[in-house]
C-alpha positions as CSV (number, residue, x, y, z in Angstrom):
1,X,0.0,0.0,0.0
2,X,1.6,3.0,-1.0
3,X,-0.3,5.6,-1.9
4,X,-3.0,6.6,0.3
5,X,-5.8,9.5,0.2
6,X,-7.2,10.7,2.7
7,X,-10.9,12.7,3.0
8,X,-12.8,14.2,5.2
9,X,-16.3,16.1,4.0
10,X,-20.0,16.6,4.3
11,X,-19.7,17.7,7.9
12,X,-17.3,21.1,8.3
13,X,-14.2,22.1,6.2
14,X,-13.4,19.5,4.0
15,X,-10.5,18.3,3.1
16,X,-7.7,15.9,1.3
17,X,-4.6,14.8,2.2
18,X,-2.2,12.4,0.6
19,X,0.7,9.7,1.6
20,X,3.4,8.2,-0.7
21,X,5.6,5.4,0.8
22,X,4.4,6.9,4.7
23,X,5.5,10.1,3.5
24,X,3.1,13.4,3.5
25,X,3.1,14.7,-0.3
26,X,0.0,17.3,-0.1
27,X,-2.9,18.5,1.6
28,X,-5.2,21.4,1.4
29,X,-8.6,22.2,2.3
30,X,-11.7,22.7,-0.4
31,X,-12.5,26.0,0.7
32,X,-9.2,27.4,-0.9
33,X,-10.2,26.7,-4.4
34,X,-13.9,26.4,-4.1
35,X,-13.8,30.4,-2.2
36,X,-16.4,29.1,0.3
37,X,-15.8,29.3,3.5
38,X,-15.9,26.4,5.6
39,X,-16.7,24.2,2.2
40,X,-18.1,20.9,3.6
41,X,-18.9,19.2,0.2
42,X,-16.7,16.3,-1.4
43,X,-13.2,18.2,-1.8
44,X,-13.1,18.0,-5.7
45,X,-10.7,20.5,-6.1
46,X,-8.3,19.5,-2.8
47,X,-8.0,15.7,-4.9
48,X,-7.7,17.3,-8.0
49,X,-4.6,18.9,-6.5
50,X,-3.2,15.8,-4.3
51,X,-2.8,14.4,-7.3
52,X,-1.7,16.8,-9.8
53,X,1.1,17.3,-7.0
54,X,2.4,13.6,-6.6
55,X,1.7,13.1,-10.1
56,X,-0.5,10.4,-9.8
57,X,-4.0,10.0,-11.1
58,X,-7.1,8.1,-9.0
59,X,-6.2,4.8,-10.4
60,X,-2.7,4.9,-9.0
61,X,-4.2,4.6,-5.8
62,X,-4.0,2.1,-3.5
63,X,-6.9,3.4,-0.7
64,X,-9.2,5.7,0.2
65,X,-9.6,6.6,3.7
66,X,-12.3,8.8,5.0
67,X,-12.3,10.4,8.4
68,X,-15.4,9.3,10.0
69,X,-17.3,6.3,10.4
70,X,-20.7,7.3,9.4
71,X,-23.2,4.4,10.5
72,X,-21.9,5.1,14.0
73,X,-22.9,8.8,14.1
74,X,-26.3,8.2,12.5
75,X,-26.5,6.0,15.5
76,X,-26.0,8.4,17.9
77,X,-28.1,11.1,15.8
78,X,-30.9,8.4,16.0
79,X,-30.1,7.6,19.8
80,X,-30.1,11.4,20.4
81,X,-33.2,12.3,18.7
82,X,-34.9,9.5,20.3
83,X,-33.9,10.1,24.1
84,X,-36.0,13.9,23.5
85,X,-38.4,12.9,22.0
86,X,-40.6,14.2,20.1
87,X,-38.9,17.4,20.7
88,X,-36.8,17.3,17.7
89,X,-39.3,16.0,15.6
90,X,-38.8,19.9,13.7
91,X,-34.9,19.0,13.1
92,X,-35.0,15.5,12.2
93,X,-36.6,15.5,9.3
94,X,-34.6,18.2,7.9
95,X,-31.2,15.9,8.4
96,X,-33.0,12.7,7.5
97,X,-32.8,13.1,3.6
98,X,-28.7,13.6,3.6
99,X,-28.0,10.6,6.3
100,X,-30.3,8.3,3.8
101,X,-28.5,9.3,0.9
102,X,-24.9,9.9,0.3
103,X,-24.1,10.1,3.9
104,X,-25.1,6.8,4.9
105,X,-24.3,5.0,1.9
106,X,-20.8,6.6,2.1
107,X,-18.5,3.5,0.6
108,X,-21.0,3.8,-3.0
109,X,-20.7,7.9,-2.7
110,X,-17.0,7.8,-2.4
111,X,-16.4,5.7,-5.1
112,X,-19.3,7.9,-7.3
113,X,-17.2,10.7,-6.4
114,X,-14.2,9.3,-7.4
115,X,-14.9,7.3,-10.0
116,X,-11.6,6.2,-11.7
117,X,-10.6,4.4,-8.4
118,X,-10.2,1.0,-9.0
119,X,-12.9,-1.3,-7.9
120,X,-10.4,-3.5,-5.9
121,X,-9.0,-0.6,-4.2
122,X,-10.2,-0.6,-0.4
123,X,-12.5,2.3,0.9
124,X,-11.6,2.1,4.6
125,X,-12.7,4.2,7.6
126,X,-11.0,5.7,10.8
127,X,-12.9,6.9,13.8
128,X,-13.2,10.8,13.9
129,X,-11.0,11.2,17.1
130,X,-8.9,8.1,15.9
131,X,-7.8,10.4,12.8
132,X,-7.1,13.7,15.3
133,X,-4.7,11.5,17.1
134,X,-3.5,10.0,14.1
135,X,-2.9,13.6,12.8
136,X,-1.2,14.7,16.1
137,X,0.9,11.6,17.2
138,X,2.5,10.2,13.8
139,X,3.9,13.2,12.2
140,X,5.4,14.8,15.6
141,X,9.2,14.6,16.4
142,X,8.7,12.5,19.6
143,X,9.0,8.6,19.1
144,X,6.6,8.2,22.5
145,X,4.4,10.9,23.3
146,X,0.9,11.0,25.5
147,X,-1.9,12.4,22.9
148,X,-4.9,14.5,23.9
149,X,-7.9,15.1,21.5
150,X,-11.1,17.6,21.8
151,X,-13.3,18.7,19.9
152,X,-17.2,18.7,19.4
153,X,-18.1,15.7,18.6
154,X,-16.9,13.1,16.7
155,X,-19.1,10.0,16.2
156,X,-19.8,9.5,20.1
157,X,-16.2,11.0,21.6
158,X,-15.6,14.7,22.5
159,X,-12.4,14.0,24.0
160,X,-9.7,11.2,23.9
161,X,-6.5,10.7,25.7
162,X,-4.1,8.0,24.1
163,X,-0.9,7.4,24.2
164,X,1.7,6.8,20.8
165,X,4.6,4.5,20.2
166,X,6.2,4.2,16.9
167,X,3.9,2.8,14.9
168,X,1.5,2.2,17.5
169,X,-1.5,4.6,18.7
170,X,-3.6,3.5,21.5
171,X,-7.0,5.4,22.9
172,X,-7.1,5.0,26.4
173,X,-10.1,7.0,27.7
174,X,-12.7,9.1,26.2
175,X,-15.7,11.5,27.1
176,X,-18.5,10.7,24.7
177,X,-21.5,13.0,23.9
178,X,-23.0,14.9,24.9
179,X,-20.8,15.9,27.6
180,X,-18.3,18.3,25.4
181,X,-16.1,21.0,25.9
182,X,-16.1,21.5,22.5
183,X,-20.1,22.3,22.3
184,X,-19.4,24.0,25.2
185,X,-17.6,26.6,24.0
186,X,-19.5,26.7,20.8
187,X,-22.7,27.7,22.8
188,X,-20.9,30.3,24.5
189,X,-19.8,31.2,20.7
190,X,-23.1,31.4,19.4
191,X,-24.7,33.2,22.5
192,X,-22.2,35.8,21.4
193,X,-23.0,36.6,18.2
194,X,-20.4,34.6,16.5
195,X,-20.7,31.8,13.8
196,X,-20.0,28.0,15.4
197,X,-16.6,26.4,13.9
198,X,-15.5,29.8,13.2
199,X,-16.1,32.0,15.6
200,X,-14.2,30.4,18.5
201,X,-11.7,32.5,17.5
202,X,-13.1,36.2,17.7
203,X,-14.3,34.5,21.4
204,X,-10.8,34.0,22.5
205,X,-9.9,37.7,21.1
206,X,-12.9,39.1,22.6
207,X,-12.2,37.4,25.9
208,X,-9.3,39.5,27.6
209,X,-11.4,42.5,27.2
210,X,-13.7,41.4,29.5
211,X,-13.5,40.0,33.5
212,X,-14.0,36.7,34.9
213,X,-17.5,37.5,36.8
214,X,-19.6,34.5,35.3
215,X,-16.9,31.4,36.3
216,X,-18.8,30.3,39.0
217,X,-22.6,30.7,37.7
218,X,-20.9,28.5,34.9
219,X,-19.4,26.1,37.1
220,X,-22.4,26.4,39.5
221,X,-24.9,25.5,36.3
222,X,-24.0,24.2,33.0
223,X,-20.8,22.1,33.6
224,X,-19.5,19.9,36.4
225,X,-15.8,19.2,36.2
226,X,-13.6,16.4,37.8
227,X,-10.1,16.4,38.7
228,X,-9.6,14.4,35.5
229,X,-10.7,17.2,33.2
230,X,-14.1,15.3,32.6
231,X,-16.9,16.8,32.0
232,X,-21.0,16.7,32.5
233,X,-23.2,19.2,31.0
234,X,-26.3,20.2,32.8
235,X,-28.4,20.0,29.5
236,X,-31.7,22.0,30.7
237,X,-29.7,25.0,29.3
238,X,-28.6,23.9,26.0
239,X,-30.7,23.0,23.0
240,X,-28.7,21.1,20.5
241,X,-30.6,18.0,20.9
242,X,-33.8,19.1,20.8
243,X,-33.4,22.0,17.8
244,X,-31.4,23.9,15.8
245,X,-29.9,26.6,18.6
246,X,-27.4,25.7,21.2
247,X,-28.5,27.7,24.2
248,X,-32.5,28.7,25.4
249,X,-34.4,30.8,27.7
250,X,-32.9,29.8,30.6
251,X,-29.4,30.1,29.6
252,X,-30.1,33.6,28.6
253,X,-31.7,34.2,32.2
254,X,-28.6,33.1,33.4
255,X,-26.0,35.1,31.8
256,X,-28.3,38.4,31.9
257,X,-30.2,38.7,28.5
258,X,-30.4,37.5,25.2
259,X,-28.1,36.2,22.6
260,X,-26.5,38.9,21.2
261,X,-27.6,39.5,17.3
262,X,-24.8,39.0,14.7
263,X,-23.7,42.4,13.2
264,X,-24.6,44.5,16.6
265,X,-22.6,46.3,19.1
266,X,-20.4,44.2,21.2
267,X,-21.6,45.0,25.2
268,X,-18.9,44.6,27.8
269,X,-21.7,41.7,29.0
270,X,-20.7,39.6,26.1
271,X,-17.1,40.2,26.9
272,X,-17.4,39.0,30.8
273,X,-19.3,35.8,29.1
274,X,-16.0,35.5,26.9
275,X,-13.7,36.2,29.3
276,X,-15.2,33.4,31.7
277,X,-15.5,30.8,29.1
278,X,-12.2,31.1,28.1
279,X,-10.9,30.5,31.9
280,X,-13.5,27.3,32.3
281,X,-12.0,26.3,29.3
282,X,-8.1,26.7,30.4
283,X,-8.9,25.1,33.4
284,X,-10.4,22.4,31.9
285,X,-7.4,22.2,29.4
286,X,-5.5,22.1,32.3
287,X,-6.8,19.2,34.4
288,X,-7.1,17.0,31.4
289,X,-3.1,17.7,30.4
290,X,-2.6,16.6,33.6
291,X,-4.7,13.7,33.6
292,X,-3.2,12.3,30.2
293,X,0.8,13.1,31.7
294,X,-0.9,10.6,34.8
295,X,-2.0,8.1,32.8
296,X,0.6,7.4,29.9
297,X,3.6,8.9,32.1
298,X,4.8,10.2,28.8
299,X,7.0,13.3,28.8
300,X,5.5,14.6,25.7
301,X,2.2,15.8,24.6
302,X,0.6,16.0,21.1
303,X,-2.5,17.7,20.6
304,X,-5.5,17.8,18.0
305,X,-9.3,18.6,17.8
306,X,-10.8,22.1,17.5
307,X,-10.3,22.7,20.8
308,X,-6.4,22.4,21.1
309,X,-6.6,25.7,18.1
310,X,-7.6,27.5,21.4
311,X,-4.0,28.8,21.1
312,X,-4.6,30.3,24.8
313,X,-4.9,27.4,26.5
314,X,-1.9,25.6,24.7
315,X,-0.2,28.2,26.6
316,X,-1.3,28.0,29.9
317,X,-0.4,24.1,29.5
318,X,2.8,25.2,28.4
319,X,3.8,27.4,31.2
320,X,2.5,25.1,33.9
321,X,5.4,22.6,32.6
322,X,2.8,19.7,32.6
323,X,4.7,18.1,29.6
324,X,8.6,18.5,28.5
325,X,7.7,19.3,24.9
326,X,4.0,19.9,23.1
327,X,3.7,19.2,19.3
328,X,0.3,20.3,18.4
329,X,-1.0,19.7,14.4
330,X,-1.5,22.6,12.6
331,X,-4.3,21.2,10.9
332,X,-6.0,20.2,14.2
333,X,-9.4,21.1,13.2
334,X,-12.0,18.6,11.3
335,X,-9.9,19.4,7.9
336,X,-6.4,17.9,9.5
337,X,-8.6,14.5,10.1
338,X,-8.1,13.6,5.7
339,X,-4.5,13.4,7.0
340,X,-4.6,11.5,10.5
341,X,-6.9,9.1,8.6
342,X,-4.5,8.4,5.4
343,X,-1.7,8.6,8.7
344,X,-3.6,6.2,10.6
345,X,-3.7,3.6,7.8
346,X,0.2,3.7,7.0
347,X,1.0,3.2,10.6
348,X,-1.5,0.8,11.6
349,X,-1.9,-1.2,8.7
350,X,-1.5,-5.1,9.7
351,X,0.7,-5.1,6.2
352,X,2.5,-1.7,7.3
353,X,6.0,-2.2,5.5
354,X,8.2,-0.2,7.4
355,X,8.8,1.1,11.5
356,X,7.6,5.0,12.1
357,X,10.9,7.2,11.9
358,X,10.5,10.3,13.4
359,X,11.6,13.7,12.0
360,X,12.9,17.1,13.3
361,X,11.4,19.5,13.9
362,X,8.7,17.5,12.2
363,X,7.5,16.0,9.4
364,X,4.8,18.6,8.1
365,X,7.1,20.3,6.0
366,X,6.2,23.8,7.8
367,X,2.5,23.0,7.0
368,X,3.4,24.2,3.3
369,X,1.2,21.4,1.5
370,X,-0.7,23.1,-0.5
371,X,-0.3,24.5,-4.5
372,X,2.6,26.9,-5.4
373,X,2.8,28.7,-8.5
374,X,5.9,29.4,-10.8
375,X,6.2,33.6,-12.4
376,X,5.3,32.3,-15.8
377,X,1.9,31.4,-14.0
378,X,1.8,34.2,-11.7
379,X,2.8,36.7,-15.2
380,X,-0.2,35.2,-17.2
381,X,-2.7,36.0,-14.6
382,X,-1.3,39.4,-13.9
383,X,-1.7,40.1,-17.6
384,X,-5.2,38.8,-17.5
385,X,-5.9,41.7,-15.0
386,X,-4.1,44.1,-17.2
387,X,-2.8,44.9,-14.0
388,X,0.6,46.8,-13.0
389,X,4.1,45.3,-12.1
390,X,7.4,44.9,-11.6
391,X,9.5,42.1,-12.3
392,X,12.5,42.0,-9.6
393,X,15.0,39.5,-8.7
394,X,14.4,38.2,-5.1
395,X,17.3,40.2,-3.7
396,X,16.2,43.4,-5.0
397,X,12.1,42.6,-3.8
398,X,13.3,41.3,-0.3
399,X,14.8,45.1,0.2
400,X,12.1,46.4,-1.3
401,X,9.2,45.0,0.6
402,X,12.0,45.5,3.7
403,X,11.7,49.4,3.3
404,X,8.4,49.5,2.3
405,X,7.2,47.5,5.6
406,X,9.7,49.7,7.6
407,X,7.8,52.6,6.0
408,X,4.7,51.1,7.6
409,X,3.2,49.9,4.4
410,X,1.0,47.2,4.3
411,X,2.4,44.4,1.9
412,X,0.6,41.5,0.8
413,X,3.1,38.3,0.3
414,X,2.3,35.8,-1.4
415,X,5.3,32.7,-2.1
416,X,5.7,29.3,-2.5
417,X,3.3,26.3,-1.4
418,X,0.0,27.3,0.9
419,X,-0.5,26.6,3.7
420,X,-3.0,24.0,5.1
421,X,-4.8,24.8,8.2
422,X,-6.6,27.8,9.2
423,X,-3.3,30.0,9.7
424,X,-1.5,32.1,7.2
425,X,2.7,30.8,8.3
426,X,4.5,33.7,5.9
427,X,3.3,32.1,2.4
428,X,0.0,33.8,1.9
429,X,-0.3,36.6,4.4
430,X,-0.2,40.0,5.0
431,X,2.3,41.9,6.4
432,X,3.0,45.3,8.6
433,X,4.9,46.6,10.8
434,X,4.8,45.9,14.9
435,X,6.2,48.4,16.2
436,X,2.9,51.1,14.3
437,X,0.3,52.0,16.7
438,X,-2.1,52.4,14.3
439,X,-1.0,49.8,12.1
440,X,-3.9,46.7,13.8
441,X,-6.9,49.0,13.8
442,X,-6.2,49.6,10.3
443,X,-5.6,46.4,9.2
444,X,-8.4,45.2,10.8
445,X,-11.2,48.0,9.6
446,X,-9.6,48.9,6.1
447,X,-7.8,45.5,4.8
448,X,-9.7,42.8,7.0
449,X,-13.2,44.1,7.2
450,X,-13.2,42.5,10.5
451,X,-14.2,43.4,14.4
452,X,-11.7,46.1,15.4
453,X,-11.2,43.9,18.7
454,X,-9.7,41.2,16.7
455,X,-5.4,40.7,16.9
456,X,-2.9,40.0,15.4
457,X,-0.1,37.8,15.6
458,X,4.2,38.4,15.5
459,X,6.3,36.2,13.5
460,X,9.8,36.6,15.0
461,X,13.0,35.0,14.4
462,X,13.6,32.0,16.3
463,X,16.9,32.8,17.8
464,X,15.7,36.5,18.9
465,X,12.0,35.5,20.2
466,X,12.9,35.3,24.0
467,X,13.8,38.6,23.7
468,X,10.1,39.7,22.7
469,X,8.0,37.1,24.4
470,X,8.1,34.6,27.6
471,X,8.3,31.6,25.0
472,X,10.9,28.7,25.6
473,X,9.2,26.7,23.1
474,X,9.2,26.4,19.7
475,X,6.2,27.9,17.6
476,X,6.2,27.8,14.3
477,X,2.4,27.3,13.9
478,X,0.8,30.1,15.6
479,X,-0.5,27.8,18.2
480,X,1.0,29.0,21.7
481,X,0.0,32.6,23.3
482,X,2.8,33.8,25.3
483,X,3.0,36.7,27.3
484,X,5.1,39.8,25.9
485,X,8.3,40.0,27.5
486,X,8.8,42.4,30.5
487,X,11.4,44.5,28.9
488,X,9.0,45.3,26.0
489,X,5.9,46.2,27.9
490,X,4.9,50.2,29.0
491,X,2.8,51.4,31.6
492,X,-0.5,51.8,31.3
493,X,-3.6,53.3,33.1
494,X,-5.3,50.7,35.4
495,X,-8.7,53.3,34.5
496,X,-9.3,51.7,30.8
497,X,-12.2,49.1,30.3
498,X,-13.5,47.0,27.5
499,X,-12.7,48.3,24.3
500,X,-11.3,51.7,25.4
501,X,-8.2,49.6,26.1
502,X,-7.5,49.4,22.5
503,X,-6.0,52.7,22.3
504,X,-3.8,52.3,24.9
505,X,0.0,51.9,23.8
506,X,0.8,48.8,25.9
507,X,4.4,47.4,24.4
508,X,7.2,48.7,21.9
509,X,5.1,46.3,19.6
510,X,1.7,47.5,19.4
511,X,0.3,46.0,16.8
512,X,0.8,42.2,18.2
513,X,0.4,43.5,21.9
514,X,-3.2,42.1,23.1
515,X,-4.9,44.2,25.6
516,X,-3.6,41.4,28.0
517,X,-0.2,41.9,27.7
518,X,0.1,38.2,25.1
519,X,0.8,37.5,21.5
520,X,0.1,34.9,19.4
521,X,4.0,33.5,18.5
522,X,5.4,32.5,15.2
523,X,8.6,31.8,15.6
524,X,10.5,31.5,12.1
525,X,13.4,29.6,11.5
526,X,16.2,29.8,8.2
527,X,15.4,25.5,7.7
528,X,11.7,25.2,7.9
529,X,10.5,28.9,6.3
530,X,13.7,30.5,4.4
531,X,12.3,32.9,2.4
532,X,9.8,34.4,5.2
533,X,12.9,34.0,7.3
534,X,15.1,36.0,5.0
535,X,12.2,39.1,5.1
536,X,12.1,39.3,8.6
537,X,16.0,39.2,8.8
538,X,16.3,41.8,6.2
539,X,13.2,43.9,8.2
540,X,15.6,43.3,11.0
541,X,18.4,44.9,9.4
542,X,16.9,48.2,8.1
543,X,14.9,48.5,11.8
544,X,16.8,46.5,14.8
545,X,12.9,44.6,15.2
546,X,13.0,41.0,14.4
547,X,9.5,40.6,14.2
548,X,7.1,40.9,11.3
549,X,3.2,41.1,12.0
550,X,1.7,38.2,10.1
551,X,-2.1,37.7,9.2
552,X,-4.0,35.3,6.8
553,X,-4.3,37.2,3.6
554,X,-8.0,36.9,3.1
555,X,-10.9,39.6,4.1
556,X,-13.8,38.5,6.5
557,X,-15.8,36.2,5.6
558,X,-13.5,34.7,2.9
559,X,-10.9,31.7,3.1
560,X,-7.4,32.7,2.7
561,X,-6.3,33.4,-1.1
562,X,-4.5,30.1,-3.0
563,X,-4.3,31.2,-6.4
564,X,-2.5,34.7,-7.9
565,X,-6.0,35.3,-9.2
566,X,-7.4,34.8,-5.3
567,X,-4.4,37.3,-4.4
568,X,-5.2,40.0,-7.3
569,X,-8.7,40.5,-6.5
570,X,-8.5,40.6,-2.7
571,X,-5.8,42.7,-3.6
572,X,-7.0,45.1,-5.7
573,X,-10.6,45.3,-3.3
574,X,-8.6,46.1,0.1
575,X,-6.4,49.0,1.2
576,X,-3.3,46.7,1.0
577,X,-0.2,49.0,0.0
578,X,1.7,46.5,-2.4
579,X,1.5,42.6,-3.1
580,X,4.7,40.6,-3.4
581,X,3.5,37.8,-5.5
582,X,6.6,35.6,-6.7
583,X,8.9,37.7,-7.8
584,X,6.9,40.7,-8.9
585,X,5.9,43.7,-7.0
586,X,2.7,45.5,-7.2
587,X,1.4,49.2,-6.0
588,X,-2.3,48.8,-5.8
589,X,-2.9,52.6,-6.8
590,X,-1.3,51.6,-10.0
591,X,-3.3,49.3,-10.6
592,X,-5.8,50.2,-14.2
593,X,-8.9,48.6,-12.9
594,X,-9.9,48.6,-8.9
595,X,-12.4,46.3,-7.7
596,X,-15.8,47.3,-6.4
597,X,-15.8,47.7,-3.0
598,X,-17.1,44.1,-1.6
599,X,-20.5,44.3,0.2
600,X,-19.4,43.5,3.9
601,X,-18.3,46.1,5.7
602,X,-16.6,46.6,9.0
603,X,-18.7,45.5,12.5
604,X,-19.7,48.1,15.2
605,X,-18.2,47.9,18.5
């Protein structure tokens, strides 16, 4: 077995991922090509690229692995519905028609979907959480490690904690549904305005603006926690088994009104409920890290699930020392599960032909699975646009961009293969300066078209980052918060609430400084990113500042841009300054033919 594709669809962010000889040649999600956010049907397009990229076609392969294993949830949809019944006799017959048809049936749909795929060629299956751990454990640099999923829910599991070896992965414990830290936190999301699976993260920005005040009523009512980090939800205030919301009336009593509508003002009510959400969540984290280093006595920790993109917590585990080393997958959302499943099979495969070797710093490749495009591409579109540019050889743009970022320009950068996962790791993002105190309210409300609250994170040279932030780990996924260091902090006034605190100056680098004092680290090293390594180093030079402030070139409500086409228009439609695409440099006001404004516009405070 040596090629192996793996899927995951029809549920949230779809996805392929593919394996030749145990090794990871590409993986993307379907949102990148189809431009819909979140894209949960087949991934079409995310094949179509797997294997343009290994050069392969579907008849080369040898299986097809999806991420789930769909009789078993339909079980527990049917077990669900039943136990409230007939309370969700309005939402069951509104799933019914999908399960019956090319959910259920999933073995004939995959092979419709794929339809060159030999007819001897196995369709297998992994367990949802089975293909987190897969996705955490086998591509890590440890050879043992103890491995930790959460998420919302999987087919019964929210949470798993297993423990790796070599080729081996064993789950030794689980929390099934409904009891879910995941959903948890997704009611809390929803309660507060923000979309589920994609709005956990304006939750954890929003949170540090508010205070703690509603730990205990949570702790008092909706969740009972053990020592172990297991969970049991007190469902009489959450709907999700009876209808299509997560929370009701008496959740809203609890927490002091009603949800608050998408699009409206954010009230320093819905930041409290943030704030304390967040710290149930940490402490949750917490007790289950611990639990897992108890029960496997493993040194190491990997981490995957929705949950463990909750880059907050992964800090707070890393400070408390719980583990030696974390390794959490950048992918670690339902997407990263097409990879743990293809990983999964490899590894575990009774015919597996070779032992797991492990790789340093990993063997993700950076995350930089996705396509890539050569200047005769990026040319041809550029033409297409009859747009504006210069050709430049990549000394001569990495001083350019250099000064114009020092100038406090705002540069989109666009190089090499894209990233997969949900964060932009120097190869389609945009850039700005960190040291600019006006440089993340304008990025947010001008380029982003996003909640001003929202920040942003530092990419910083791996050798200087302990100068910058309380880190001792590496980072080079955007998945630890670490406090800014001492040294680069200023005084503030204790005075400042909510969202007044945004205007106060609170480091030397503004623009990455959260209103807490923490940043979300990228640490960027000369082997595993050279090119976004050799921008920041030359930023360094013409400035003394190491650090770059790095965010996912895309506008709200929009996945992050794959193609030079993708970049052009979101280019052209923004206030970015300039776009680095390849070699070739771009001034948007230049530019013959500016976009029309897009419809969304930014959200009140």
């Amino acid at each position: 077995m040596r090629h192996i594709l793996g899927i995951s669809a029809y549920y949230h962010d779809s996805a392929a991922a593919l394996l030749s000889d145990g090794k990871i040649i590409a993986a993307a999600q379907e949102e990148r090509f189809s431009r819909k956010k979140n894209d949960e049907r087949f991934p079409h397009h995310a094949v179509a690229f797997c294997l343009k990229q290994s050069f392969l076609t579907e008849s080369d392969l040898d299986a097809v692995v999806f991420y789930d294993k769909p009789i078993i949830k339909f079980t527990r949809l049917l077990e669900s519905y039943l136990a409230v019944a007939p309370s969700g006799w309005l939402t069951f017959p509104r799933i019914l028609p999908s399960w019956l048809g090319e959910k259920l049936n999933l073995p004939n749909t995959l092979r419709y979907e794929i339809p060159r795929l030999p007819d001897h060629r196995p369709i297998l299956f992994t367990e949802h959480h089975q293909a987190h751990a897969a996705s955490a454990f086998f591509p890590s640099p440890f050879e043992e490690a103890a491995v930790l999923t959460v998420d919302g829910v999987g087919e019964w599991a929210t949470t798993t904690i297993g423990e790796g070896r070599g080729n081996e992965l064993d789950i030794l414990e689980e929390l099934k549904f409904p009891h879910s830290l995941g959903l948890l936190y997704s009611a809390f999301t929803a309660y507060c305005g923000f979309r589920i699976n994609s709005g956990e993260y304006k939750m954890m920005g929003l949170a540090p603006y508010g205070e703690p005040r509603f730990v205990k009523a949570i702790y008092d009512h909706l969740v009972d926690v053990k020592d172990d980090g297991s969970l049991q939800l007190n469902l009489e205030y959450f709907d999700f088994l009876r209808g299509l919301r997560m929370t009701n009336s008496k959740f809203n009593t609890l927490f002091g009104g009603p949800p608050r509508q998408p699009e409206t003002r954010v009230e320093q009510r819905h930041m409290d409920v943030a704030r304390s959400i967040q710290t149930v969540t940490e402490e949750i984290m917490l007790r289950l890290a611990r639990h897992a280093r108890e029960v496997t006595g493993k040194k190491n920790l990997c981490m995957a699930g929705g949950v463990a993109l909750n880059c907050v917590a992964n800090g707070r585990i890393l400070r408390e020392k719980i583990f030696e080393h974390i390794w959490i997958q950048p992918a670690a959302g339902d997407a990263g599960g097409a990879l743990g499943a293809a990983l999964a099979v490899w590894h575990m495969h009774k015919n597996h032909p070779q032992p797991r070797t492990t790789m340093q710093p990993d063997a993700m490749q950076g995350g930089f699975l996705g396509p890539e495009f050569s200047d005769d591409e990026i040319e041809t579109v550029l033409k297409s646009h009859q747009a504006v540019y210069r050709k430049l050889d990549r000394e001569s743009l990495l001083d350019e961009v250099a000064t114009l970022l020092a100038n406090e320009r705002i540069v989109g950068w666009v190089q090499g293969r894209m990233e997969f996962g949900p964060r932009a790791l120097g190869h389609r993002s945009i850039l700005g300066d960190p040291r600019s105190p006006h440089m993340q309210s304008a990025l947010n409300l001008k380029v982003k078209f996003r909640e001003s609250f929202r920040p942003f994170a530092p990419a910083v040279l791996r050798e200087r980052a302990a100068e910058f932030f309380e880190l001792d780990e590496e980072s080079p996924y955007m998945l630890l918060v670490a406090p800014i260091h001492p040294s680069q902090r200023l005084e503030t006034s204790p005075t400042a609430t909510g969202l007044e605190r945004l205007k106060q100056l609170r480091s030397r680098l503004p623009a990455i400084t959260h209103v807490d004092d923490s940043a979300r680290v990228q640490t960027v090293t000369a082997e595993q990113n050279p090119l976004f390594y050799a921008i920041i180093k030359r930023f360094e030079a013409k400035t003394g500042c190491p650090v770059l402030m790095n965010t996912s070139f895309n506008v709200r409500g929009e996945p992050v841009v794959c193609s030079p086409d993708d970049a052009y228009r979101c280019f052209v439609n923004t206030e970015i300054d300039f776009l680095a695409i390849g070699n070739f440099l771009l001034e948007r006001t230049r530019q013959p033919h500016l976009g029309v404004k897009p419809s969304f516009h930014p959200v009140p405070d």
